[in-house]
C-alpha beads as a LAMMPS data file, in Angstrom:
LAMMPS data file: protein, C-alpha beads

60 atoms
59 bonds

1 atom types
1 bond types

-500.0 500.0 xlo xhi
-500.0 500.0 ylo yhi
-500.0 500.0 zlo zhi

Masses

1 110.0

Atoms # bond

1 1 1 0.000 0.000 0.000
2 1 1 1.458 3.541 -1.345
3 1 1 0.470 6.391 1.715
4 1 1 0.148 9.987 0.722
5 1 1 1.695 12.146 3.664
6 1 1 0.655 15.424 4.854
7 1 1 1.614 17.796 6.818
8 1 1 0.071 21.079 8.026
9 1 1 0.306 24.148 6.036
10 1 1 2.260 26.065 8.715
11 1 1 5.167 23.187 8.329
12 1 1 5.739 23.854 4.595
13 1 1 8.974 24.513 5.153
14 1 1 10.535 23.267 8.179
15 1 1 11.886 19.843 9.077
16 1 1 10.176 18.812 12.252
17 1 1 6.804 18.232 11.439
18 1 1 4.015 15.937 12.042
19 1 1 2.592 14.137 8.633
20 1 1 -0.645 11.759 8.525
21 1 1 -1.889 9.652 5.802
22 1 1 -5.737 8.319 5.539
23 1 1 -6.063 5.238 4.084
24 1 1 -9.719 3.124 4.681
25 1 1 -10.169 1.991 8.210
26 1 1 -6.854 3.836 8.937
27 1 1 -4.710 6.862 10.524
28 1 1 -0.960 6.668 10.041
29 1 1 0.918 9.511 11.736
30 1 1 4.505 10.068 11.933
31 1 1 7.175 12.868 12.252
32 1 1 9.379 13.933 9.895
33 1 1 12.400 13.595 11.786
34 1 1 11.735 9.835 11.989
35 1 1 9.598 8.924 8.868
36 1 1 10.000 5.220 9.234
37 1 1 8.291 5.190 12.797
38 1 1 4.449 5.305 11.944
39 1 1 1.892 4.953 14.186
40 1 1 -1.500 3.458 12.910
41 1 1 -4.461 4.468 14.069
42 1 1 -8.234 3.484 13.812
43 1 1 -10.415 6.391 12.623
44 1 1 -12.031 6.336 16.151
45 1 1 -8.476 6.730 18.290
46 1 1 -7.999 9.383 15.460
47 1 1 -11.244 11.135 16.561
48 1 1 -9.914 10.878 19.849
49 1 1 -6.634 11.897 19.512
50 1 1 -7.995 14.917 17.554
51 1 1 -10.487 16.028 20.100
52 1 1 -8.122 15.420 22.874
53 1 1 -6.128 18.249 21.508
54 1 1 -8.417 20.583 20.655
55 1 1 -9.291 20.133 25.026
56 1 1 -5.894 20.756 25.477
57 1 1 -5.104 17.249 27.479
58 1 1 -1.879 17.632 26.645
59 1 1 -0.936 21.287 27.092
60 1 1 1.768 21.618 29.550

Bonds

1 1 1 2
2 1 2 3
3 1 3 4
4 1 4 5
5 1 5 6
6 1 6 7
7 1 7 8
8 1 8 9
9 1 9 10
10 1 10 11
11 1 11 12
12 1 12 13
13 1 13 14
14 1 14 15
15 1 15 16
16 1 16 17
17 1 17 18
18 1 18 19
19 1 19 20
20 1 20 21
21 1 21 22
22 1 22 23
23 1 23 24
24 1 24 25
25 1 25 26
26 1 26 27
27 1 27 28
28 1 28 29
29 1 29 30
30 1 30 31
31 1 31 32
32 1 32 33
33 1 33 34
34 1 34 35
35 1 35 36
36 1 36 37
37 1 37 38
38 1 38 39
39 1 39 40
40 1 40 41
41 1 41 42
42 1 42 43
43 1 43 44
44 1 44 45
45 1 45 46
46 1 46 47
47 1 47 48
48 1 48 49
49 1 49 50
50 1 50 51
51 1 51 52
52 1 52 53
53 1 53 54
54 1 54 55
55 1 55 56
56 1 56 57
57 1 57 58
58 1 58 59
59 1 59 60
C-alpha cells in the first residue's frame, strides 16, 4: 500500500513536522524527523486523539 503524507500548512517549510496519511479503516501519523516510525491508528483513536487536543489534554 502507497500512503500519501501530509503535513500542516504552517510546516511547509521546516523539518520537524508531524505528517498523517488516511487510508480506509486507517490513521498513520509520523514525524518527519523519523519517517520510518508510523503509528497506525483506527479512525475512532484518530477522533480521539484529535479532540483530545483541541481540550488541550496535553498542554503543559
Amino acid at each position: 500500500m502507497t500512503l500519501h503524507w501530509k503535513r500542516p500548512e504552517a510546516c511547509a517549510d521546516a523539518n520537524a513536522c508531524p505528517e498523517v496519511a488516511i487510508a480506509e479503516g486507517s490513521v498513520y501519523v509520523r514525524s518527519s524527523l523519523q519517517p520510518t516510525a508510523i503509528a497506525q491508528l483506527t479512525t475512532e483513536e484518530w477522533r480521539d486523539l484529535l479532540s483530545a487536543i483541541r481540550a488541550g489534554e496535553f498542554d503543559l
